[in-house]
LUMPA-50178 format. One record per residue (C-alpha): y, x, z. Coordinates in steps of 0.02 Angstrom, whole numbers, padded with zeros to 5 digits, always signed. Layout:
N
YXZ ...
//
This chain:
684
+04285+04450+06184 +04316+04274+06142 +04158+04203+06056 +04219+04107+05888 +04292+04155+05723 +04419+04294+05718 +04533+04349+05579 +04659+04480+05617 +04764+04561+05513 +04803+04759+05493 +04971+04800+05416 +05007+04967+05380 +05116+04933+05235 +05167+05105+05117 +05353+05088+05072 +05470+05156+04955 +05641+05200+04992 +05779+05274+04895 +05982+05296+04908 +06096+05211+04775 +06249+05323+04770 +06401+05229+04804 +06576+05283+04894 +06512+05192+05052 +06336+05274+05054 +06263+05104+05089 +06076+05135+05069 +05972+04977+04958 +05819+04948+04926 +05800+04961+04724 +05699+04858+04595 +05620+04662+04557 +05514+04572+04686 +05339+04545+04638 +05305+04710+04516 +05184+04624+04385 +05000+04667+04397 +04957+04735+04241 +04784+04843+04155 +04780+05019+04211 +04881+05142+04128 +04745+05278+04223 +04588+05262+04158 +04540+05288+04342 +04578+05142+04400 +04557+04938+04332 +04711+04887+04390 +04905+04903+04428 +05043+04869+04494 +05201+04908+04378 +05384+04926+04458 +05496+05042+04528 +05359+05118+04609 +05164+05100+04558 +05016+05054+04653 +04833+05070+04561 +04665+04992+04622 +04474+05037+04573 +04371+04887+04511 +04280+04914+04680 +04308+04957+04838 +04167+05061+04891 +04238+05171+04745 +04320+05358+04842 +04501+05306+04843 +04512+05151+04771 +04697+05108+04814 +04841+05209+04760 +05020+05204+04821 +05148+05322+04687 +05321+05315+04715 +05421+05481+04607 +05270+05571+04563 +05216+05583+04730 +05040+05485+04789 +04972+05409+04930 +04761+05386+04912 +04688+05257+05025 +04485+05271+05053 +04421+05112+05077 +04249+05165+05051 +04255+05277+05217 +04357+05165+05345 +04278+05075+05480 +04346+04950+05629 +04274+04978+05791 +04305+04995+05991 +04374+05129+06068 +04389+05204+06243 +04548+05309+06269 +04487+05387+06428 +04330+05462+06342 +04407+05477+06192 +04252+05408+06139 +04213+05268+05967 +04112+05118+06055 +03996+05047+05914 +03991+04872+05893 +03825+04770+05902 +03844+04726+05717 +03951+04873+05618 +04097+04826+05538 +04047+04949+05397 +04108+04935+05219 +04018+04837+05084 +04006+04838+04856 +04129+04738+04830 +04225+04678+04664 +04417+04654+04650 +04504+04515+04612 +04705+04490+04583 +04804+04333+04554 +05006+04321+04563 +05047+04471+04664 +04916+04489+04770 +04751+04598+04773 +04618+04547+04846 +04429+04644+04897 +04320+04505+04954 +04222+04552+05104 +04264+04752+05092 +04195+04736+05234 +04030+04646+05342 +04158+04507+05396 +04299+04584+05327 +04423+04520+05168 +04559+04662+05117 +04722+04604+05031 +04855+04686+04959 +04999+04617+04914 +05155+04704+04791 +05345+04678+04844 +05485+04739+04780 +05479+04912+04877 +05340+04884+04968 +05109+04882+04965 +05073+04778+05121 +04913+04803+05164 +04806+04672+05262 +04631+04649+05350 +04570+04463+05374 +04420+04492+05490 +04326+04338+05518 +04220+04390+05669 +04216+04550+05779 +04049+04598+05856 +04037+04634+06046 +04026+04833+06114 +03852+04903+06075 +03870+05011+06224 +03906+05003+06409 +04040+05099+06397 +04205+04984+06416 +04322+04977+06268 +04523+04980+06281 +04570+04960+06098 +04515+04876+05939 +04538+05037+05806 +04537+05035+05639 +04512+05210+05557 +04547+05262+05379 +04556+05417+05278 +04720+05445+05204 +04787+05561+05033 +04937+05622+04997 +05032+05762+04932 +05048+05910+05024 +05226+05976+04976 +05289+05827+05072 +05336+05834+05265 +05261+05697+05391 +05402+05655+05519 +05335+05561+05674 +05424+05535+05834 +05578+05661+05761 +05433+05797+05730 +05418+05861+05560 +05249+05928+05490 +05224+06015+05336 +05067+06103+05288 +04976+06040+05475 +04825+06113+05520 +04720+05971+05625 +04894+05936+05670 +04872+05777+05822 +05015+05658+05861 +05035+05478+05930 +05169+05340+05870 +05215+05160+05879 +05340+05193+05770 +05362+05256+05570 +05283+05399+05473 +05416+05465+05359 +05343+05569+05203 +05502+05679+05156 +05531+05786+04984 +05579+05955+05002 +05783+05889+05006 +05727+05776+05149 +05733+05621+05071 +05592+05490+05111 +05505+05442+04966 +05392+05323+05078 +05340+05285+05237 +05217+05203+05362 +05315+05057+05469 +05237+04994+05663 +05111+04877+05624 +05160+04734+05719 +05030+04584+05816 +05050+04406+05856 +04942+04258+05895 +04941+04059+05854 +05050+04032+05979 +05162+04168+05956 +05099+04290+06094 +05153+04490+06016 +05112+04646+06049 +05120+04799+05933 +04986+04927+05884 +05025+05130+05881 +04962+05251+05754 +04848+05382+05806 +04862+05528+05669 +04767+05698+05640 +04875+05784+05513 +04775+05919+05376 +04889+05979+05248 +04860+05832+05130 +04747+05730+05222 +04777+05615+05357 +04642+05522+05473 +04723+05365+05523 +04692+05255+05664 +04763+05110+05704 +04726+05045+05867 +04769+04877+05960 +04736+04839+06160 +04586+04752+06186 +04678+04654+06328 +04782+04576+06205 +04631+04539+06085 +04538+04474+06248 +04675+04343+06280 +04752+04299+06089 +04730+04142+06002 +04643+04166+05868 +04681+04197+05730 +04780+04344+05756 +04887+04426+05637 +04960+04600+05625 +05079+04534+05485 +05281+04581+05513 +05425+04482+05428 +05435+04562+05263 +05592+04565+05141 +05521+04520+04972 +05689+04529+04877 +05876+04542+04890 +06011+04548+04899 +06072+04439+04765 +06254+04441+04748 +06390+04306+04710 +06565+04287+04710 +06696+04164+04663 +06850+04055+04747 +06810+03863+04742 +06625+03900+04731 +06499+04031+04718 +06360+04047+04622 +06206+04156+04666 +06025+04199+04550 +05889+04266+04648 +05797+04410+04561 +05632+04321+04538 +05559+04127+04598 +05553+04110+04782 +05372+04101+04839 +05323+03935+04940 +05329+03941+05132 +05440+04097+05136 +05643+04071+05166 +05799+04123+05114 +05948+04187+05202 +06115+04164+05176 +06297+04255+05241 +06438+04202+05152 +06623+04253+05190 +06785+04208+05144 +06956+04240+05139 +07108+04091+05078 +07310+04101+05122 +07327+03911+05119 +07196+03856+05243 +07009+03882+05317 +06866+03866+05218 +06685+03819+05248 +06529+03796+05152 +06519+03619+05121 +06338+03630+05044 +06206+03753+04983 +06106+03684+04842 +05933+03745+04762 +05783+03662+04666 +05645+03665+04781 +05732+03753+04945 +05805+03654+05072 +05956+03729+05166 +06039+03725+05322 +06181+03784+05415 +06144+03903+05575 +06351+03981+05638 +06520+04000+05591 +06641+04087+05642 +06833+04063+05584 +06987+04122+05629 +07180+04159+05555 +07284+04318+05569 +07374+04359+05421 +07259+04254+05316 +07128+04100+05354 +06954+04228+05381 +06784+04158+05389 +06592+04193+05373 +06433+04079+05406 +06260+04102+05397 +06128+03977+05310 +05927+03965+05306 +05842+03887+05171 +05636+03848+05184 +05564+03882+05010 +05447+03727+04963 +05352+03708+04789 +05441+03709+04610 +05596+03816+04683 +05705+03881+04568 +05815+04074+04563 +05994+03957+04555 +06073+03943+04703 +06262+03845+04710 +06343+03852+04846 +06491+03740+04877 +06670+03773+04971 +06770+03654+05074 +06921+03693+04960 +06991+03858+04860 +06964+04005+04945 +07107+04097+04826 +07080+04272+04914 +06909+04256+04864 +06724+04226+04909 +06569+04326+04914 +06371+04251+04959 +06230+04387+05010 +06058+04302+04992 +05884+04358+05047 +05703+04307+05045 +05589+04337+05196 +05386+04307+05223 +05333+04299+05395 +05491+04182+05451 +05460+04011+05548 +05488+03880+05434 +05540+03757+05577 +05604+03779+05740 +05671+03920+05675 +05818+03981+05757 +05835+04062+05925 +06003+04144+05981 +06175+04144+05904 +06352+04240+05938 +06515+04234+05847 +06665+04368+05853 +06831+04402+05776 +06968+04546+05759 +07098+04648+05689 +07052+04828+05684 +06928+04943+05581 +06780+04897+05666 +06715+04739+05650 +06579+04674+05755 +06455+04505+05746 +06466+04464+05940 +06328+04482+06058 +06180+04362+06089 +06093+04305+06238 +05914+04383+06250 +05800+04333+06145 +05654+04221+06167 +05512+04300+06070 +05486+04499+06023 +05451+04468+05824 +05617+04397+05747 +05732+04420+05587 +05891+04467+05662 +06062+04426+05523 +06233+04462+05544 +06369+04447+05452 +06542+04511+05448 +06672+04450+05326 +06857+04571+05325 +07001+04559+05212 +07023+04668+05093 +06935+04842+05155 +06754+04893+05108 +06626+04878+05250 +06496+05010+05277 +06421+05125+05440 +06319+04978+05525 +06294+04978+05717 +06144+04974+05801 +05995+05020+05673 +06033+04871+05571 +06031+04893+05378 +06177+04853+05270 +06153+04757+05141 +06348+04729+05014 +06506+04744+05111 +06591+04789+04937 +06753+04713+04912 +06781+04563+04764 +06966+04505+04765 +07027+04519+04946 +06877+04501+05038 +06682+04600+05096 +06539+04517+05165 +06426+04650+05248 +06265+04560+05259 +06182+04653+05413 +05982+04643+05441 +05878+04713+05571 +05673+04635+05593 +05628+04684+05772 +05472+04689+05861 +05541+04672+06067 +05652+04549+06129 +05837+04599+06182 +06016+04577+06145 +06079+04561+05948 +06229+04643+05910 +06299+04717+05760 +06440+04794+05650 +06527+04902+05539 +06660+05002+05487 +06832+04988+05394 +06937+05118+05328 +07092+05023+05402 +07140+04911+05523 +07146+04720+05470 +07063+04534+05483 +06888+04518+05504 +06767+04396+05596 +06567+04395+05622 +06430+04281+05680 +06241+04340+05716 +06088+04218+05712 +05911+04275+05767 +05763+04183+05683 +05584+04176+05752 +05440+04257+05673 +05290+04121+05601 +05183+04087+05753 +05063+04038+05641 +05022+04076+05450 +05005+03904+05385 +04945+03726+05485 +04802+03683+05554 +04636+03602+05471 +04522+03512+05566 +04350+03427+05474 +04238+03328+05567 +04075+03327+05463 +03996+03146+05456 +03852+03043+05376 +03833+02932+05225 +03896+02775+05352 +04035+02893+05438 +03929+02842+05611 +03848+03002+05655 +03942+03168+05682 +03848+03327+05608 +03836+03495+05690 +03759+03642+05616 +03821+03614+05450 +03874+03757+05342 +04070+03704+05289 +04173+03798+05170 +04345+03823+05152 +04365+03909+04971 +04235+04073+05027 +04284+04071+05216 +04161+03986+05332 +04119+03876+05481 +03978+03797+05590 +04008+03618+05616 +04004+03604+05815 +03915+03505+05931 +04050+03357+05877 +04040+03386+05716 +04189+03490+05714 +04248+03638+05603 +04432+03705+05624 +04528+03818+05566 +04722+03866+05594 +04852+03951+05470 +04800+03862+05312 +04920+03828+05175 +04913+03796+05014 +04769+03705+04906 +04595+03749+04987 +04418+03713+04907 +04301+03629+05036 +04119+03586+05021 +03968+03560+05152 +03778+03630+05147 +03663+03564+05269 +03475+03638+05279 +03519+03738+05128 +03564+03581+05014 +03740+03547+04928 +03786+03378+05041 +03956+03320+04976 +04000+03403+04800 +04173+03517+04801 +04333+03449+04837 +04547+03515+04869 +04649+03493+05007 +04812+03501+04998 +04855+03593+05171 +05036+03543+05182 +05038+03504+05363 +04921+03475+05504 +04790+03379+05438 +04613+03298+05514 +04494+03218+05407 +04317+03165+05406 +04206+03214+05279 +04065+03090+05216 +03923+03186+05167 +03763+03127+05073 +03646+03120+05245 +03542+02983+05230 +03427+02883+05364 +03256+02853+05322 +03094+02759+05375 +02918+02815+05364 +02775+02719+05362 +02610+02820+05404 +02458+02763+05333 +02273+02825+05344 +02181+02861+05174 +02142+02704+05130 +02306+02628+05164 +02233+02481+05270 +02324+02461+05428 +02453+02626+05505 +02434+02781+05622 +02529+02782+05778 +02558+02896+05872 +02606+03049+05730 +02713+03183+05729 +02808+03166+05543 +02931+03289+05527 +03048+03330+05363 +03072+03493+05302 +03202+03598+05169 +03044+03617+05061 +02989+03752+05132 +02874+03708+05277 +02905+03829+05395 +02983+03787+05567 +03151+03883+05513 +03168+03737+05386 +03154+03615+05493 +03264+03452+05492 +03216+03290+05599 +03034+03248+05667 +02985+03097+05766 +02836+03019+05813 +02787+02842+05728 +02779+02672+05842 +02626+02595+05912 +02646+02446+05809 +02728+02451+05651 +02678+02673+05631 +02851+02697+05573 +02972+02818+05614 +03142+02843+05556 +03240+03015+05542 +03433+03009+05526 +03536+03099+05432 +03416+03220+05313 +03502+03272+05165 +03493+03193+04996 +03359+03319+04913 +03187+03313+04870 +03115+03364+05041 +02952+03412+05105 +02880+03281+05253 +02709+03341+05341 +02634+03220+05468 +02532+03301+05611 +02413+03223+05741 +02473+03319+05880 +02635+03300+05926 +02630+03508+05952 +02623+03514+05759 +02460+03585+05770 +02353+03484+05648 +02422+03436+05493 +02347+03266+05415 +02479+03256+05278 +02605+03377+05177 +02704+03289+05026 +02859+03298+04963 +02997+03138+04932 +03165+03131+04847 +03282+03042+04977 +03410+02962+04860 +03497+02832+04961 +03519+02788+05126 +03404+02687+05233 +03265+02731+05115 +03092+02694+05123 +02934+02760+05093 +02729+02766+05137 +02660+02937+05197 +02476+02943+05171 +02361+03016+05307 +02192+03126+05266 +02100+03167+05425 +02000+03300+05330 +02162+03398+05278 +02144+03503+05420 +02038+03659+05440 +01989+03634+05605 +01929+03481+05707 +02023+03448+05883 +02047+03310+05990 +02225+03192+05912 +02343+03109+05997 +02374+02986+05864 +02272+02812+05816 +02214+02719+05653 +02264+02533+05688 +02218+02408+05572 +02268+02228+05587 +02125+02101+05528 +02203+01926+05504 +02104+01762+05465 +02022+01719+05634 +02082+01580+05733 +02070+01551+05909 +02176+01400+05939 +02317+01487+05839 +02317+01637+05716 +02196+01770+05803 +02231+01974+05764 +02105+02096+05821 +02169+02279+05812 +02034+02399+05787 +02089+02553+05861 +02023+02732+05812 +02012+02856+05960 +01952+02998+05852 +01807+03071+05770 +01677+03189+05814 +01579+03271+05715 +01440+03367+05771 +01302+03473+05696 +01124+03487+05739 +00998+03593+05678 +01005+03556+05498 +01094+03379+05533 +01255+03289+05559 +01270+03149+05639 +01452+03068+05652 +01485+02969+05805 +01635+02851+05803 +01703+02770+05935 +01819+02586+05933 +01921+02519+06066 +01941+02346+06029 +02097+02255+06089 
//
C-alpha cells in the first residue's frame, strides 16, 4: 500500500428517472438542479432534500438508516451506522481486517448549499452527499487506509453497506430481474435498475467509476446479495490499482447537474439555465441552424462569469445553408443563468441552442477527439472519432436537420431536444463513458432531408481541484519545520522532513493553521486555492538562549543537559535539549514555540538527575533568560557530568588574572552519627 495520505472516493449515486410523454418518446430527466435543503418534513429525520424526488438525513450518522433516497413513494434506506471498508480476498472469499478498522464513528451532520456532509463517519473517513437535479451522489473521502491485519493477501479494497428498499419493486442486474429474492447473489460493473410493477425504473444504482491525479481509471463492480427488501452491498475496487494510483483517488464520474435549457431564435438566441452554474463545473453547448440566404456560425457565446469556447463545426448546403457547432464554457465565480449567444448573420429558417452543465469535466486541456458528418436522408449521424485517449470522458454530439423532428439515438447515447422550432431540430446527443473507444452517434427522421453533425469528446478532471503545497517555517523563515500538525479547514498533515505538507485537488477558499508540540503557532488564515499554489508559512518558533546558573547565581554550570518541554514534563512532550558551553553555560534551542513552556536542566546528559524544573513564557525570538541550578533538587546523589565555574576577577599578574574554580562534584557521606562533606576544586 502506498504509505501517505489517501482519500478515495465511493460513488454509488441513487438516481431518479422518469419518461416525459411526447410524440417522439424522447426520455428527460425532470426537475431544478440543486433541490433546496430544507427542515424535515419526517419527524425522523433533521434534514431534507426537497425536489422532484426527496432525500432525508438523521442528525447523525451512527443513527439505523440515516440517509433516505424517495423518488414516487418508493424508498431507498442507506445504513451508515453498519457499513465498513475493508480488504478482501476473492479466492477465499474471505474479509481481510485492516490493522486499524475503518469502523464507523458518532458523528453530527452538517449541510451547506447542496451538499451534506458527516464529518469523519468514519475512523479516517468524511461522507458527503451531494443533491442534483435527479440525482443523491454519494461520496467517501478516506484520508488514510490501514495495511492488512492478516497474512492473507488482499485483491480488492471493499466497501460494504446495508441497503433498504421496497420490496414490490424488481432489481434488474446484468438483464436479470429479481423480485421477492431469497439470498439472491449476483455480480455487476454495470447498473441496478429498481422497476415498478409496469417496468418503469423509478431509480437506479450507476458503475461507480475510479481515477487518479494523473488520470489513471479503472472502474469498481457491485457485489450484491439480494433479500426481498434488503440488499448487502459491496463495492469493491482492485487493490492493484489502489497499489499503483496517485493519490488521491477518486471514484467520482462526470455528473449532469442540469439541462437542457432550451433557446431558439434567427439572428440570435437566447438561453436561461435553470439555476446558477456552480464554480469549476462547465457548460456545454450544440447549437444548429438552418438560413436560405447563406451559412451561419456562432460568432460568440456570452455569459457573466463563464468563459466560452468553440470546439467543431460542421456546415454544409443542399436545399438550404445547414449547420451545427458545439461550444464549452468553464464556469468561474459570480456566473450568471443568461446565456446570449450570437449568429454570424440571420438564420431566417431558424435557430435552436441545447445547453448543459457537467461536474467532473477538465476545465483545461479539455478536449480530446472530434468528427464532423453531413447528409440527406432520415438518418442523421455525428461522424466517427478516432479512439479516444482516456476511458472517463463526456462524449456530445449534435445533429442539426431541416425541418423533421429528431429522435431514436444510436449507440446508447441519450437524447436530449431534437424538437422542431421554425424549420430546423437540434438533437443534442450525450453519452459519459467509462472505456476508451470510437464516438459515434445519431438519430432518426421521419423523412428524408438536410442534416449535418459534429461529435466532440471531453476528458474527465484528472484531478479535483490544484495542488497546495506549505512549507512550514520559523519566525526568521530560516529553518524548515517537520513534525508540525498543519490544517487545511479539518483535514490534516505532518509537516515532512523539509518542512513540507501537500495536498492535491484543492479548490476553493481553505482555512489553514499550524500546531507544533500541542501549541497554536501561526493563528488561522484563507487561501484562496485558485491554482497551483506554494507558500511558506511563518510560524511563531522562536530561538532562545539559556544561561545556567548554580544557586547562588555566581559564576555558570557547564556541562548541563537543559531541555524544553510542552509543560508537561514527560519525554512525549519533549521539544529541543542541548547541553550548555564550557565557558559562557549557555545553550540555545531553536525554534520552540511561543508558549509558556516548561525547561528542566539535568546533570547528566541521560536526563537522569534533575537540578532544575521551571517554567518561561518565550515571547519573542532570540530570547533570553537565567535558569537557576539546585544541586539538592534531586532525590538521589550520583556522580554529574556537569561543573560549577565561577570566574573571580581582580588579580593581576602582569595583565588582568582570572582563576576559574571548578566544581567536580560533591560527596556526601555518612558516618556513624556524622556527616562529613568532602569537596573537591580543580583549579585552572
Amino acid at each position: 500500500m502506498v504509505s501517505q495520505l489517501v482519500v478515495l472516493q465511493f460513488v454509488p449515486s441513487v438516481k431518479a428517472q422518469s419518461t416525459v410523454g411526447s410524440s417522439t418518446g424522447i426520455k428527460l430527466i425532470q426537475g431544478p438542479t440543486n433541490p433546496p435543503i430544507v427542515a424535515s418534513n419526517n419527524t425522523n429525520y433533521s434534514i431534507m432534500v426537497n425536489g422532484t424526488y426527496q432525500a432525508y438525513f438523521k442528525s447523525n450518522s451512527k443513527t439505523s438508516k440515516s440517509v433516505r433516497f424517495q423518488n414516487k413513494g418508493y424508498t431507498f434506506d442507506m445504513d451508515i451506522s453498519t457499513s465498513q471498508l475493508h480488504w478482501y480476498n476473492s479466492t477465499l472469499n474471505a474479509i481481510i481486517g485492516m490493522k486499524q478498522e475503518m469502523n464507523p464513528q458518532n458523528t453530527a451532520i452538517n449541510a451547506s448549499g447542496n451538499m451534506v456532509i458527516y464529518k469523519n463517519a468514519w475512523i479516517n473517513t468524511t461522507l458527503q452527499y451531494q443533491a442534483y437535479s435527479d440525482e443523491l451522489k454519494e461520496t467517501l473521502i478516506i484520508r488514510a487506509v490501514s495495511a492488512p491485519s492478516s497474512s492473507i493477501k488482499p485483491d480488492y479494497l471493499q466497501y460494504v453497506a446495508n441497503c433498504y428498499y421496497n420490496n414490490s419493486l424488481t432489481i434488474y442486474a446484468n438483464g436479470i430481474g429479481y423480485l421477492h429474492p431469497t439470498n439472491q447473489k449476483f455480480i455487476t460493473n454495470g447498473t441496478i435498475n429498481f422497476n415498478d410493477a409496469n417496468n418503469i425504473t423509478v431509480f437506479y444504482l450507476p458503475q461507480p467509476h475510479v481515477y487518479d491525479s494523473v488520470g489513471n481509471q479503472t472502474t469498481g463492480f457491485y457485489a450484491v446479495t439480494a433479500n426481498n427488501g434488503i440488499l448487502i452491498i459491496n463495492i469493491r475496487v482492485p487493490k492493484t490499482f489502489i497499489d499503483k494510483a496517485v493519490f488521491p483517488v477518486y471514484f467520482d464520474p462526470i455528473t449532469r447537474v442540469q439541462g437542457n435549457a432550451r433557446g431558439t431564435g434567427t439572428t440570435s438566441v437566447s438561453v436561461t439555465m435553470a439555476s446558477t452554474p456552480t464554480n469549476g463545473n462547465v457548460l456545454v453547448a450544440v447549437i444548429g441552424m438552418n438560413s436560405y440566404s447563406a451559412s451561419r456560425t456562432v460568432s460568440s457565446i456570452t455569459q457573466t462569469g463563464v468563459t466560452w469556447t468553440y470546439q467543431i463545426r460542421k456546415g454544409a448546403v443542399y436545399n438550404v445553408y445547414m449547420s451545427v457547432e458545439i461550444w464549452l464554457g468553464v464556469v468561474g465565480s459570480g456566473a450568471s443563468k443568461s446565456v446570449a449567444v450570437a449568429l454570424s448573420g440571420e438564420a431566417e429558417l431558424g435557430a435552436v441552442a441545447d445547453i448543459c452543465e457537467y461536474s467532473g469535466v477538465a476545465t483545461s486541456s479539455f478536449l480530446d477527439k472530434t468528427a464532423t458528418n453531413s447528409g440527406h436522408n432520415a438518418a442523421t449521424n455525428t461522424g466517427t472519432t478516432d479512439t479516444t485517449t482516456q476511458a472517463n470522458e463526456l462524449w456530445i454530439g449534435g445533429t442539426a436537420a431541416a425541418t423533421y423532428t429528431q429522435s431514436t439515438p444510436t449507440n446508447d447515447f441519450t437524447l436530449l431536444d431534437g424538437a422542431v422550432y421554425s424549420f430546423v431540430s437540434c438533437a443534442y446527443l450525450e453519452k459519459i463513458v467509462s472505456s476508451t473507444g470510437a464516438a459515434n452517434s445519431g438519430t432518426t427522421m421521419s423523412t428524408a432531408y438536410d442534416w449535418v453533425g459534429c461529435i466532440a469528446t471531453f476528458k474527465a478532471a484528472a484531478a479535483g481541484g490544484y495542488a497546495l503545497n506549505l512549507c512550514i517555517k520559523d519566525w526568521d523563515l530560516t529553518d524548515a519545520i517537520s513534525g508540525a500538525i498543519v490544517y487545511k479547514d479539518t483535514d490534516t498533515k505532518t509537516s515532512n522532513g523539509g518542512g513540507w505538507a501537500n495536498w492535491t485537488g484543492v479548490s476553493g477558499t481553505v482555512a489553514v493553521k499550524v500546531k507544533y508540540y500541542g501549541f497554536w503557532v501561526n493563528g488561522t488564515f484563507n487561501i484562496n486555492v485558485d491554482a497551483d499554489k506554494t507558500i511558506n508559512i511563518k510560524c511563531k518558533l522562536y530561538d532562545v538562549t539559556v544561561t545556567a546558573k548554580p544557586n547562588n547565581e555566581i559564576g555558570v554550570i557547564s556541562g548541563a543537559n537543559v531541555t524544553a518541554y510542552n509543560n508537561t514534563g514527560n519525554s512525549n512532550g519533549k521539544i529541543k535539549s542541548g547541553i550548555t558551553a564550557t565557558i559562557t553555560g549557555q545553550v540555545t534551542l531553536t525554534n520552540v514555540p511561543n508558549a509558556t513552556l516548561r525547561f528542566i536542566m539535568y546533570a547528566k546528559s541521560d536526563y537522569s538527575i534533575i537540578i532544575a524544573n521551571t517554567t518561561q513564557l518565550i515571547s519573542s525570538d532570540d530570547y533570553s533568560f537565567n535558569i537557576i541550578g539546585n544541586q539538592n533538587y534531586a532525590t538521589i546523589t550520583l556522580s554529574s557530568d556537569y561543573s560549577i565555574i565561577i570566574w573571580i576577577s581582580g588579580l593581576t599578574v602582569s595583565s588582568f588574572l582570572v582563576i576559574a574554580f571548578i566544581m567536580i562534584y560533591r560527596k556526601f557521606r555518612k558516618q556513624k552519627g556524622s556527616e562529613k562533606t568532602c569537596m573537591q576544586r580543580k583549579y585552572v
